[in-house]
N, C-alpha and C positions, 0 to 999 in steps of 0.2 A: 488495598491489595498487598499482599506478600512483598520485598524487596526479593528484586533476580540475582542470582550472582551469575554474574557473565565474563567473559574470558576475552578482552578487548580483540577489538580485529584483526590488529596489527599482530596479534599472537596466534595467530590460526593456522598462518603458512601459505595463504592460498595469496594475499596481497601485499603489493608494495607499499607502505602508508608512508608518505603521502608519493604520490600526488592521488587527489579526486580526479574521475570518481572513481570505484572500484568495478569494475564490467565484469558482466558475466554474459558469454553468448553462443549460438549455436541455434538450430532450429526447433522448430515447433516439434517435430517428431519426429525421431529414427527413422528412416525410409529403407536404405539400402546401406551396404558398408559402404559402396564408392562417396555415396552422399554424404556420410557422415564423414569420412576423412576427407573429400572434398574440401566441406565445409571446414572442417579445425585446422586446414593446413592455411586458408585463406586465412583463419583468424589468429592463427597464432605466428605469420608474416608480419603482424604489426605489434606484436606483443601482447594478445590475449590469452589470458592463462588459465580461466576458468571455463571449461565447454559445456553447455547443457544443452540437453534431449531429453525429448519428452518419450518412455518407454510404451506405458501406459495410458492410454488417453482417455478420460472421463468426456464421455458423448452427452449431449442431452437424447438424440435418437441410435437404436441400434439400427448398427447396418453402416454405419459412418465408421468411416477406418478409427478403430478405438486402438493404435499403437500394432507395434512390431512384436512386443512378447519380451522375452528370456533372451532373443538371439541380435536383438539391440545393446544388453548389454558386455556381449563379447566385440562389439563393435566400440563401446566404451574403452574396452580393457583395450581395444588398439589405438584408437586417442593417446590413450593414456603413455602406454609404452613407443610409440613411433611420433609423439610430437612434446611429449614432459608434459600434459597439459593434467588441471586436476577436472575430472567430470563430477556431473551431478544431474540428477532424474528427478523427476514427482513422484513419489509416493502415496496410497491412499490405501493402504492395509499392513498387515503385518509380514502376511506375505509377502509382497514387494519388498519391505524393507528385507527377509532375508535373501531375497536372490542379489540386491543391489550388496549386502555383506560377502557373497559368494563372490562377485564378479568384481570386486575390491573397488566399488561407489568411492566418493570422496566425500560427498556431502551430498542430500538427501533436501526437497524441499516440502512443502505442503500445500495444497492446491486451497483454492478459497470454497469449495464447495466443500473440500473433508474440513476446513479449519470451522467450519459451521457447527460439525458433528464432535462434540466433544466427549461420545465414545470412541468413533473412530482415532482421534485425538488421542485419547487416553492409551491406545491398545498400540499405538504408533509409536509413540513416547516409552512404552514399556519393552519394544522387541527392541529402540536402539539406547536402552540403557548400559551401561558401561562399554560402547564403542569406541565412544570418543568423536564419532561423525557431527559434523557443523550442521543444524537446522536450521533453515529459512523458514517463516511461514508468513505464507499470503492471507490477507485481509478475507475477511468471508465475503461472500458475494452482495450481503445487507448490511448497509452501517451501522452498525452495532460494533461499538469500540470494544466493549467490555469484554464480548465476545471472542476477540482477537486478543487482546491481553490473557483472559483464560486460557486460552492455546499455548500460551509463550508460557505462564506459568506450570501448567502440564507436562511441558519438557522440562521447565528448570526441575522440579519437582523428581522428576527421574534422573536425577544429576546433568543434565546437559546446560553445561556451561557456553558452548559453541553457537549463539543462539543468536539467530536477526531475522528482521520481517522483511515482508515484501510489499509494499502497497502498488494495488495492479488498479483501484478503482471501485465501483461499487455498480450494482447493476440499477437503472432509471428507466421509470416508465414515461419518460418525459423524453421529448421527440431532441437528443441531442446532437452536436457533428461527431459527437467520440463514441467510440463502443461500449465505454463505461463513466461514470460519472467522476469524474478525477476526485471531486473532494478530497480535495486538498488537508482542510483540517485536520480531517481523522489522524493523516501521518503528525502534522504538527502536535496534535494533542497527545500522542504515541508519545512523541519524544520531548514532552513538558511530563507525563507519566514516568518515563524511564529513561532518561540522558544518559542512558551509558548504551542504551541498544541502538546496535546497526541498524541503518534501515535502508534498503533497496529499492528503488521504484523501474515496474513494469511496463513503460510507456508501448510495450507493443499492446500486451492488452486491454490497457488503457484507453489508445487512441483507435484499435483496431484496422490502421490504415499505415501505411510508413509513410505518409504524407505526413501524421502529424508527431512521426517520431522525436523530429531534432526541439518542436517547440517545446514537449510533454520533457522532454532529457532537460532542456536549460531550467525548467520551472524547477524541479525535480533539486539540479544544484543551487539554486537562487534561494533554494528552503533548507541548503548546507545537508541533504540526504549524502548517504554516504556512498552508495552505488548505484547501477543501472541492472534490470537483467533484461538484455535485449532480444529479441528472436531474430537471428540470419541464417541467410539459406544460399547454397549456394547457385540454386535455379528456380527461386522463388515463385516464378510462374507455374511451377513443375511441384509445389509442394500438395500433399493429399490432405494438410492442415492447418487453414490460416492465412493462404499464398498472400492473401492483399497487404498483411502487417508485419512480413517478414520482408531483410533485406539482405543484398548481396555484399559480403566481408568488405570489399573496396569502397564500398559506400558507407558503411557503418563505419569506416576508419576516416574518415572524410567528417562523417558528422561529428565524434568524438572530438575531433581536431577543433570543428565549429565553435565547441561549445568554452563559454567564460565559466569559468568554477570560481565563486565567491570564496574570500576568506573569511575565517569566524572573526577577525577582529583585524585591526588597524594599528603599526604602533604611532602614526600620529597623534599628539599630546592634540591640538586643538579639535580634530575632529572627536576622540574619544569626550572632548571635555561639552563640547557640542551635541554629542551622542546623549550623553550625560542629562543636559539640562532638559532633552526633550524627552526624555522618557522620565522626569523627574513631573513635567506638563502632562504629559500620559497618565502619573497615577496621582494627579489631582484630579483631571477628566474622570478618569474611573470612578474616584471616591464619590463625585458629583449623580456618577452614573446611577451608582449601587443604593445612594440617598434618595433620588428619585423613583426609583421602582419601589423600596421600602413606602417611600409616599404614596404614589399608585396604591400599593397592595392593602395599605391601609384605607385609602376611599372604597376599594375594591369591595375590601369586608365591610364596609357600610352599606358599600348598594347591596349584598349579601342577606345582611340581615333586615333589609326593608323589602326585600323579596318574598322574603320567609313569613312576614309579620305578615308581610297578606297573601301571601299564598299564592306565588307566582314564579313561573318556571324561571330556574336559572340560566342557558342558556335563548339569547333572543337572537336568532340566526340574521335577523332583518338587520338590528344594530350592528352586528359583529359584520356585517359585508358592508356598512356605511364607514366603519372604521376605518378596515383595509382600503378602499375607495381613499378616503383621507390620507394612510399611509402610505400608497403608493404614490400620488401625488405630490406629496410631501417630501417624497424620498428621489421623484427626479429632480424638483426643484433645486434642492440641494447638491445634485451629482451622483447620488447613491443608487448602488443597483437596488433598485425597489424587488427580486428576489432574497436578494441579501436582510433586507428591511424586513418584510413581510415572515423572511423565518424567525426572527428576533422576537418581534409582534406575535408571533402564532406561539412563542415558550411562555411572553406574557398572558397571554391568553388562556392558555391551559394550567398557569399555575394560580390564574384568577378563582380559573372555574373550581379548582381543588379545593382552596380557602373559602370558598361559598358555599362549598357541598359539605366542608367540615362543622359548619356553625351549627 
């Protein structure tokens, strides 16, 4: 991939660095003007300085309130001027982005369904070239990492140095308690990709409940993310989008308060030195690891080519379900989540089957 050049956070104007984390918050979507100055007076009582609303709303069906329009963001422009706060909106056209330049937007984000489309992406990136507006973008709705990095670099590419993601979760067709699948990794693998990009996480619509707000926030800083963008409202039973995972300012300043922000490092000399030895254990493990599967892959290619010699299918669906049977078993034994296991198993599996198709 391309190296980003990015413009640290601390330089953007919108936060105080430090303390973690950085919040950004406000409701699901513009409703009314009372609602929305409501809502910013509550959160800028405790020192919220970033407000978002949602202008435009991407529905999966029409007929669902899809946003307020144009006349949301004159309700911004009073945010803005009657409480100092800086605002920001979804954007998913080009249009958008110029009403949100008319109505003086502060920062502009991107929704996980346009960060999919990397024409819309493209066409998005190019109305806010030379603005200077700060871009967020959220993860696409399918884990596809590669995919969200091309977004990021789509804007750096248009000069936009102002640039951090948003990990909101991923969609699962697997019966979970959250509304989206947190996976986790994809953010971590984000910022082993590009250590200098900000990264925000969306526990509302992550967890799609404020039930599981405060736990989705603390993971969020236990993985040293740099902000939250949260959804409050200030009569959340009363909202036309989302009521169940939005919360009331008093409460959100309440959990904020909850939460332990880890630091990136210790100056204790003995724990550092402790820290030390066990990740020096860590990449002997590893080296072990990587040894071993090269082992694998080479018996691999042997059963491979005695497949081939007489003429027998590579894939044996019977064996491959007696395996998993073994490795799940194998993997409570040990303590291990056997989904955890099982995905690990399923990479070796498919890089088996490539190495037998290639022979």
């Amino acid at each position: 991939m391309t190296p980003l050049t990015l413009t640290p956070l601390s330089e953007w104007g919108f936060f105080t660095l430090p303390p973690r984390p950085c919040v950004i918050a406000g409701p699901c979507s513009a409703e009314t003007e009372a609602q929305v100055l409501d809502t910013a007076a509550g959160l800028r009582a405790f020192g919220i300085n970033v407000f978002r609303a949602g202008i435009w709303k991407p529905r999966t069906h029409p007929g669902s309130f899809e946003g307020i329009g144009v006349e949301g963001l004159r309700w911004l422009q009073k945010v803005k001027s009657e409480y100092g706060m800086k605002v920001c909106t979804e954007v998913a056209s080009a249009k958008h982005v110029f009403e949100c330049l008319k109505y003086g937007v502060d920062m502009v984000w991107i929704g996980a369904r346009t960060t999919a489309n990397p024409f819309l992406v493209q066409e998005i990136a190019e109305a806010l070239r030379d603005t200077g507006i700060p871009v967020l973008v959220k993860n696409p709705v399918n884990p596809d990492l590669d995919l969200w990095i091309g977004a990021l670099e789509r804007f750096n590419r248009e000069g936009i140095t102002k640039l951090g993601a948003i990990h909101r979760g991923v969609s699962s067709s697997e019966k979970i308690k959250y509304r989206n699948d947190p996976l986790w990794n994809m953010a971590v693998e984000l910022r082993a990709r590009i250590p200098q990009l900000p990264i925000f996480a969306d526990p509302s619509h992550m967890g799609g409940s404020r039930e599981y707000l405060r736990e989705l926030s603390q993971r969020a800083m236990d993985l040293g993310l740099e902000g939250l963008m949260i959804e409050s409202h200030c009569s959340p039973q009363c909202a036309l989008s989302d009521a169940g995972q939005q919360i009331e300012p008093p409460a959100l300043q309440a959990l904020l308060e909850s939460l332990t922000v880890r630091d990136a490092t210790s100056p204790d000399e003995e724990f550092r030195e402790n820290l030390s030895r066990l990740r020096e254990r860590i990449d002997v493990i590893d080296e072990n690891l990587i040894r071993e599967l090269a082992e694998r892959m080479k018996v691999s290619a042997e059963i491979g080519a005695a497949k081939k010699a007489h003429n027998v299918a590579i894939i044996q669906t019977g064996r491959w379900e007696r395996v998993l049977e073994k490795v799940d078993a194998a993997a409570r034994q040990y303590g291990l989540d056997p989904k955890f296991v099982r995905a690990i198993f399923d990479a070796i599996h498919e890089e088996s089957v490539q190495k037998q198709n290639s022979l």
